[in-house]
C-alpha positions in Angstrom: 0.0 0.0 0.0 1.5 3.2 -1.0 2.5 5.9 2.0 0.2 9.2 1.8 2.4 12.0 2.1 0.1 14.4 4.4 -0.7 18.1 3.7 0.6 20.6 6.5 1.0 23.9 7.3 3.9 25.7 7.4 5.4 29.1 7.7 9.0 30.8 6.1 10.3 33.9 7.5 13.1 35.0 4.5 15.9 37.7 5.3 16.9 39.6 2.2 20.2 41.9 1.7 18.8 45.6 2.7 21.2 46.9 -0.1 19.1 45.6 -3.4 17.1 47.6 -5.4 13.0 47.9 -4.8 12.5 46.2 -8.5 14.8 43.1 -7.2 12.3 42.6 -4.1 9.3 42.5 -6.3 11.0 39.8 -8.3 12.3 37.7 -6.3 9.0 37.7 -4.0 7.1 36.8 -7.4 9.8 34.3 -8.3 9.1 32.7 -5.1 5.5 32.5 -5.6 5.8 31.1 -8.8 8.0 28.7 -7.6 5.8 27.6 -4.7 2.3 27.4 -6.8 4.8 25.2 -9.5 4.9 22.6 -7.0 1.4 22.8 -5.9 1.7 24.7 -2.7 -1.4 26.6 -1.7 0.0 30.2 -0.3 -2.6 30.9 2.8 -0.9 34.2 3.7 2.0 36.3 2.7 3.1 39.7 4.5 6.2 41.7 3.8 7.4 42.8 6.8 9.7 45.2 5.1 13.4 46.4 6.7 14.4 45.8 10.2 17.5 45.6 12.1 19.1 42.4 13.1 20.1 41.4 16.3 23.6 40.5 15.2 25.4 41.2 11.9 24.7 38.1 8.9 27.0 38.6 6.2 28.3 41.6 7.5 24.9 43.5 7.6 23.2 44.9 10.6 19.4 45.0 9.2 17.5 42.8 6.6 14.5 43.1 4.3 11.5 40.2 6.0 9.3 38.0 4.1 6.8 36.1 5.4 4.9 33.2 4.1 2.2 31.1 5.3 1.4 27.9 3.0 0.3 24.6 2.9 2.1 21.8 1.2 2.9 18.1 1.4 5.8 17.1 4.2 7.8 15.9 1.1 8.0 19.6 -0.4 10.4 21.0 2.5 13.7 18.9 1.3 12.6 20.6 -2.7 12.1 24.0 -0.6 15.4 23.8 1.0 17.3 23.2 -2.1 15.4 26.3 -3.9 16.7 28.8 -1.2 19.8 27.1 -1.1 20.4 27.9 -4.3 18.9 31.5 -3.7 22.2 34.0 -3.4 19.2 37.1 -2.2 18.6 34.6 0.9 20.7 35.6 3.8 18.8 33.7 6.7 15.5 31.6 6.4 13.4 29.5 9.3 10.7 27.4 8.0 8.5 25.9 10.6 5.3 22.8 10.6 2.4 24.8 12.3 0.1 22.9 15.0 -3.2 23.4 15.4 -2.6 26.2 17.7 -0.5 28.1 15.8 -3.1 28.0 12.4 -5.6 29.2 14.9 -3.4 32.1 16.2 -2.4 33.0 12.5 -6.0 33.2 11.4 -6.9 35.3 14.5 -4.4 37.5 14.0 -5.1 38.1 9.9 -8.7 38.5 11.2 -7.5 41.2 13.6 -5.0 42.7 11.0 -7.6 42.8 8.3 -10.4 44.7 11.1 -7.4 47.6 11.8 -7.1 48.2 8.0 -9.3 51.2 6.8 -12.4 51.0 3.9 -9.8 52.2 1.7 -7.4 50.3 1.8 -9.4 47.0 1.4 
């Protein structure tokens, strides 16, 4: 009988080099999602967090550009997910972790929340 590989849900949290251009952001965030929708990952939430500053220096800078994605894919996608940043030279530092029950409740309470603080006009 063939193993089922189960759906879960995960989040990323990329750090990007603060010194690239705006147009290299946009691209590599939309190379990203192309990527992840390729492999048949469904992409529950995505927030750019924008530039902050790191608590200690990675690669000899002291703040990074923050991405973070929320998606949910089969347990066999993270060793394909791996190698793609891996190979990803705009990638200074990445954390991807498998999200409990708990956590996908959190997240959706606090999208809920985010989306309620958002004005008319900006929806």
């Amino acid at each position: 009988m063939p193993r089922l590989d189960p759906i879960n849900q995960y989040e990323i949290v990329q750090i990007w080099p603060p010194d690239l251009p705006p147009e290299a952001y946009e691209a590599n965030l939309r190379d990203f999602e192309e990527f992840l929708q390729k492999n048949g990952v469904k992409i529950v939430n995505q927030e750019v967090w924008g530039l902050r500053r790191l608590a200690y220096p990675i690669k000899k800078k002291l703040s990074g550009y923050y991405v973070y994605t929320e998606f949910q894919a089969p347990a066999s996608f993270i060793k394909t997910l791996q190698r793609y940043i891996e190979l990803q030279p705009h990638i200074m530092r990445h954390l991807i972790v498998k999200l409990n029950k708990h956590a996908i409740e959190y997240n959706r309470r606090r999208q809920e929340k985010l989306k309620a603080q958002q004005s008319p006009a900006e929806l």
